[in-house]
VOGU-3710 file (C-alpha; in Angstrom, 3 decimals, decimal comma):
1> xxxxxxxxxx> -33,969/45,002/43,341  -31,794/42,366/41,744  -28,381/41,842/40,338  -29,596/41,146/37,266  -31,588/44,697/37,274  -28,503/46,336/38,538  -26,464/44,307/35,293  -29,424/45,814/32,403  -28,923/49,393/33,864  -24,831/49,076/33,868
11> xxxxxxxxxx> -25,416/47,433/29,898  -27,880/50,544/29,197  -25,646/53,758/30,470  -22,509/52,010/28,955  -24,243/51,208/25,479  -26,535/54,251/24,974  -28,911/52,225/23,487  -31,779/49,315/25,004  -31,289/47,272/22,082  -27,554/47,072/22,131
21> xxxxxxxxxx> -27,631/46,601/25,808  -30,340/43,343/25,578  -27,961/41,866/22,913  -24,852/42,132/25,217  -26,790/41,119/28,226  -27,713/38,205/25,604  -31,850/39,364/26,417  -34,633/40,360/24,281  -35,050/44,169/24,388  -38,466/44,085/26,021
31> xxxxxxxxxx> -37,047/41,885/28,530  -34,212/44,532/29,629  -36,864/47,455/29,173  -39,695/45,690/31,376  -36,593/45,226/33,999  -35,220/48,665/33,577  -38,951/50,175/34,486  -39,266/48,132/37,234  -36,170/49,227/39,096  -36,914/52,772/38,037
41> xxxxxxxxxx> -40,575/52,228/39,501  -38,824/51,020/42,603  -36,461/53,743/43,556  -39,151/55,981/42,627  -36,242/58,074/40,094  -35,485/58,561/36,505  -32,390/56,610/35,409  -32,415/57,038/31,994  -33,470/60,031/29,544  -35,214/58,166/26,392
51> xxxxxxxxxx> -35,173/59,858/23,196  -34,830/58,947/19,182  -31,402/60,107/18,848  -29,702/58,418/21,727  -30,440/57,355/25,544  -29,063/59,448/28,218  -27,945/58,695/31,799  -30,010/61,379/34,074  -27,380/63,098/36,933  -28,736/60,702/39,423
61> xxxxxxxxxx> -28,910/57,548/37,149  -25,243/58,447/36,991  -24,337/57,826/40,581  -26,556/54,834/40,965  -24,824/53,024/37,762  -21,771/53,978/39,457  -23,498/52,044/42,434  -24,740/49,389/40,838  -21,134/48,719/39,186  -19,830/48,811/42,624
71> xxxxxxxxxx> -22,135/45,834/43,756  -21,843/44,125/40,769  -18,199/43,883/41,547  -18,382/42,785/44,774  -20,725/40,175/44,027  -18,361/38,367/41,626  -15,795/38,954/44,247  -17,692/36,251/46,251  -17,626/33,844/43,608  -13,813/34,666/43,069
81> xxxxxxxxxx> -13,100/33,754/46,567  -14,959/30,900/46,296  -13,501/29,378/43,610  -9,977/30,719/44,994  -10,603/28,654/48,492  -10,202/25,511/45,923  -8,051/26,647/43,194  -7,005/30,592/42,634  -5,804/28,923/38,916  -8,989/27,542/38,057
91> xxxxxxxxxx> -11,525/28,586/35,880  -10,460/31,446/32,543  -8,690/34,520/32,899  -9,913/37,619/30,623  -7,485/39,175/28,972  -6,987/43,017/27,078  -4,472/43,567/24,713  -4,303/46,365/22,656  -4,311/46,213/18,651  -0,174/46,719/18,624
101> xxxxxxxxxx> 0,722/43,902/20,880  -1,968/41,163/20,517  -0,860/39,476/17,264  2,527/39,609/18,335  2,813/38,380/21,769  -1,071/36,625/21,907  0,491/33,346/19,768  3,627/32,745/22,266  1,280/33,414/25,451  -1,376/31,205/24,583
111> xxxxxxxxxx> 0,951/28,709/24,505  3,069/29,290/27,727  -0,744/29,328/29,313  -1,729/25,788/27,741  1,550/24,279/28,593  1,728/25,672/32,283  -2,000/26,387/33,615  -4,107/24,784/31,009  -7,014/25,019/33,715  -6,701/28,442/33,204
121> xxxxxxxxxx> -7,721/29,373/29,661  -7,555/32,953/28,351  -10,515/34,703/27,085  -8,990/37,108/25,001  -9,791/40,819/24,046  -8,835/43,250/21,571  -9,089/46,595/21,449  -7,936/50,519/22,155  -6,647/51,797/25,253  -9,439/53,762/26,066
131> xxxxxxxxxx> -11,521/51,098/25,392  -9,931/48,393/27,400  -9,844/51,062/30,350  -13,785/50,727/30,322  -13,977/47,337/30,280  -11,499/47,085/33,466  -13,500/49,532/35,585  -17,140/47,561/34,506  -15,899/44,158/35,075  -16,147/42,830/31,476
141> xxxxxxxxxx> -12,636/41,874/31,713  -10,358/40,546/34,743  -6,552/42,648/33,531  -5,092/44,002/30,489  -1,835/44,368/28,888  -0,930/48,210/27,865  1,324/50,569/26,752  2,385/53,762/29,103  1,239/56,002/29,405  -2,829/55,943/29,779
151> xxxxxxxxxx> -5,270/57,844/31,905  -4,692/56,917/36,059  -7,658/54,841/36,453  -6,710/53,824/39,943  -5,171/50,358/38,653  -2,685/48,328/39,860  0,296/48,048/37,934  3,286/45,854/36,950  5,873/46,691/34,014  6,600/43,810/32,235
161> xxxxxxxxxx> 8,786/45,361/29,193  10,534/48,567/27,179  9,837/47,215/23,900  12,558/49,901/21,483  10,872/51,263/18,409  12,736/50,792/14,556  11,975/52,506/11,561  10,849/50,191/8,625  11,599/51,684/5,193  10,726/49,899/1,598
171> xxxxxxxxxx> 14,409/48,337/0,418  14,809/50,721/-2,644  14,610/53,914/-0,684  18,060/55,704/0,005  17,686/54,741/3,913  17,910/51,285/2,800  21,326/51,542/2,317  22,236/52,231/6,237  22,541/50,814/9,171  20,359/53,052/11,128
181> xxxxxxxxxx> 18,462/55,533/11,082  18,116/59,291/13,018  14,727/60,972/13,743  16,319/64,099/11,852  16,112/62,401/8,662  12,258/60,795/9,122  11,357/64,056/9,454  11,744/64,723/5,715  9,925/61,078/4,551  6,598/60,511/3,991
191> xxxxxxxxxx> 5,275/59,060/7,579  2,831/56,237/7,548  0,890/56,379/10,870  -1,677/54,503/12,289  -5,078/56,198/12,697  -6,134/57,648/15,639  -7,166/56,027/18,671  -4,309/53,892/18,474  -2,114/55,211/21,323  1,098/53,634/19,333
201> xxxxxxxxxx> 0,166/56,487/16,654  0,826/59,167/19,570  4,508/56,900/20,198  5,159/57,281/16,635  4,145/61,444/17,254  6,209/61,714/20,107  9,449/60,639/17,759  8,254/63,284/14,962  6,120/65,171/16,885  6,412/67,297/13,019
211> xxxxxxxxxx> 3,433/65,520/11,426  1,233/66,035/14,372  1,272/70,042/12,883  0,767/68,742/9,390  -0,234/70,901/6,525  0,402/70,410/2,590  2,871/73,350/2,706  5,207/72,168/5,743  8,697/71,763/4,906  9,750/68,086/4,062
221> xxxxxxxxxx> 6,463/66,682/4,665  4,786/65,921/1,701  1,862/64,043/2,909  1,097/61,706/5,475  -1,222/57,987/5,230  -3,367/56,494/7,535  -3,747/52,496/8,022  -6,181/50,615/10,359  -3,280/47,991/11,769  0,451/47,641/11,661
231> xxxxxxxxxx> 0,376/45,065/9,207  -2,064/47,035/6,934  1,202/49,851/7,478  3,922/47,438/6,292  2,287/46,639/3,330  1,826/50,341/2,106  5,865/50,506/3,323  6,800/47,457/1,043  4,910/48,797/-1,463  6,720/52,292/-1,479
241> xxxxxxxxxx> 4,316/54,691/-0,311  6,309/55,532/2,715  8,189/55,124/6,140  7,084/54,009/9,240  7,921/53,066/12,907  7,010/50,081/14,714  7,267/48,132/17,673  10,310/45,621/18,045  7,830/42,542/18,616  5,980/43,311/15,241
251> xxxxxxxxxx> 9,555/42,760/13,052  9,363/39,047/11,417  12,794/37,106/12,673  13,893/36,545/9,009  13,765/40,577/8,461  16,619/40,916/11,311  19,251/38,528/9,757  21,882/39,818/7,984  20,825/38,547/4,737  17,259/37,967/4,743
261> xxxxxxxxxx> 15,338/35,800/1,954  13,416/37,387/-0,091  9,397/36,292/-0,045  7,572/35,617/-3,253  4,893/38,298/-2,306  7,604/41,179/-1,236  8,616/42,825/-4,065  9,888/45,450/-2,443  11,452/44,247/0,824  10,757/46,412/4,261
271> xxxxxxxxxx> 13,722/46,944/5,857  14,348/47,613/9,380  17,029/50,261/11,025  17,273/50,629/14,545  17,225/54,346/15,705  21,074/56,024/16,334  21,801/56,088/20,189  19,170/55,807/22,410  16,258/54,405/20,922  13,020/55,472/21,140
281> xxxxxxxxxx> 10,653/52,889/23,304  7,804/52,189/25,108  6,595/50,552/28,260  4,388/47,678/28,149  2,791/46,740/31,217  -0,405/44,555/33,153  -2,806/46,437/34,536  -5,761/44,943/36,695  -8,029/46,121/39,277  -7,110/46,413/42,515
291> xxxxxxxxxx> -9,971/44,715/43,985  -9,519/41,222/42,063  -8,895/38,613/44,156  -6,980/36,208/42,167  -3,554/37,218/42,892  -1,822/33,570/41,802  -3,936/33,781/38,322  -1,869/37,736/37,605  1,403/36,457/38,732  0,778/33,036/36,787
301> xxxxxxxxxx> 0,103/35,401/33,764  2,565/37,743/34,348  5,436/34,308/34,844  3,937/33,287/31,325  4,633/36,298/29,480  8,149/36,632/31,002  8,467/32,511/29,121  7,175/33,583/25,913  10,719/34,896/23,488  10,076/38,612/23,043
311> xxxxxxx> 13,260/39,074/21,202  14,881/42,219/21,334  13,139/43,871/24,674  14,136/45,039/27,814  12,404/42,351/30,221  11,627/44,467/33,862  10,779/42,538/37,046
//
């Protein structure tokens, strides 16, 4: 039994498939397969049940993957420790971020990162919660940056910012004309949302939880539009299909002065209220395993995103 047998059979019960799981383990398929049989031929059990449609992890290939994971963990650990005897900061740092945050904090952290640990480069990640989640618990990447709430995966976890929420509304609608805005009167607007697996789609929800229960008969909702990405969102707002919310990080600076200058390619304008009273907000935080080792390489990450500007957030220690 090797680590490298234990790594094919973590690839094959996380991909479903041999052939996806040779490309990520950068193999040939018959290389993984040969190795797979081996191991299988050595503990004398069935891992893995093979069919057209899809492969299947047997009940017992289950709790050895789990296993294997386990040891496959631990053995980087050594190397971590390793390299942390001579220099917790050296060597790259992978990073999560989900689809709502990374363009819009990624561009100011890289740059804290190069300017104060630039022998610690960020591999970078995007993707959905659930997503990221998986990667943590198999290793593929070192911590992520979320929003709250998520599924308790046993993570350690420090809240870096509330990050309020403001409606963005094309500059000829009626709201235009205010200086903020009231959930009470979204609720009769056509809502843009995000689709789903975006967990900032369930935010938006959770402010009109009404077009969760939507039907083409319910009372002052008309219809509502799906986009793949915030920006994808503003785009159908500017061009007067609807409302939306969105996060305080993803509002360009020139949108919040008093007066902003129009763009040759916005025709018309978003504009952006913040919410009556209290706004609505969520909680962006860095999550990591609590077995990684290289404490100085979180709280260096954690000091660089507290550098970067994030303009109109609630910074927590």
């Amino acid at each position: 039994m090797t680590l490298t047998e234990l790594k094919y059979i973590v690839a094959v019960a996380r991909e479903r498939h041999f052939g996806k799981a040779a490309e990520a383990c950068y193999v040939s398929q018959p290389t993984l397969s040969v190795a797979v049989k081996k191991l299988e031929e050595e503990l004398d059990v069935k891992l893995f049940e093979r069919n057209a449609a899809e492969i299947a992890v047997t009940p017992l290939g289950e709790e050895i993957v789990r296993q294997a994971q386990s040891v496959l963990e631990q053995a980087a650990n050594i190397k971590e420790i390793a390299k942390r005897g001579k220099d917790p900061l050296a060597g790259p740092l992978t990073l999560g971020v989900i689809y709502t945050i990374g363009p819009y904090l990624l561009p100011d952290l890289v740059r804290q990162m190069i300017a104060h640990t630039p022998q610690m480069p960020l591999m970078l990640q995007e993707n959905f919660t659930v997503k990221l989640l998986e990667m943590l618990r198999t290793g593929e990447i070192d911590c992520a940056i979320l929003a709250e709430p998520f599924p308790d995966a046993g993570l350690a976890v420090a809240a870096l910012y509330d990050e309020p929420f403001l409606a963005a509304v094309p500059i000829n609608h009626p709201l235009a004309a205010q200086d903020s805005v009231t959930t009470e009167e979204l609720k009769r607007e056509t809502m843009l949302l995000l689709g789903s697996g975006h967990c900032f789609r369930d935010h938006v929800l959770e402010v009109c939880p009404e077009f969760s229960r939507f039907s083409s008969n319910a009372e002052g909702i008309r219809k509502s539009f799906e986009g793949s990405s915030l920006e994808t969102i503003k785009h159908m707002v500017a061009a007067g299909m609807g409302v939306t919310l969105v996060p305080r990080l993803s509002v360009p600076k020139e949108a919040m002065q008093a007066k902003p200058r129009r763009k040759r390619d916005e025709d018309p304008y978003v504009k952006y209220l913040p919410f009556v009273g209290d706004p609505p907000t969520r909680r962006v935080v860095l999550v990591w395993r609590r077995s990684f080792t290289r404490y100085e390489a979180i709280a260096a990450l954690r000091n660089a995103i507290y550098a970067c500007e994030l303009p109109g957030v609630i910074r927590l220690s």
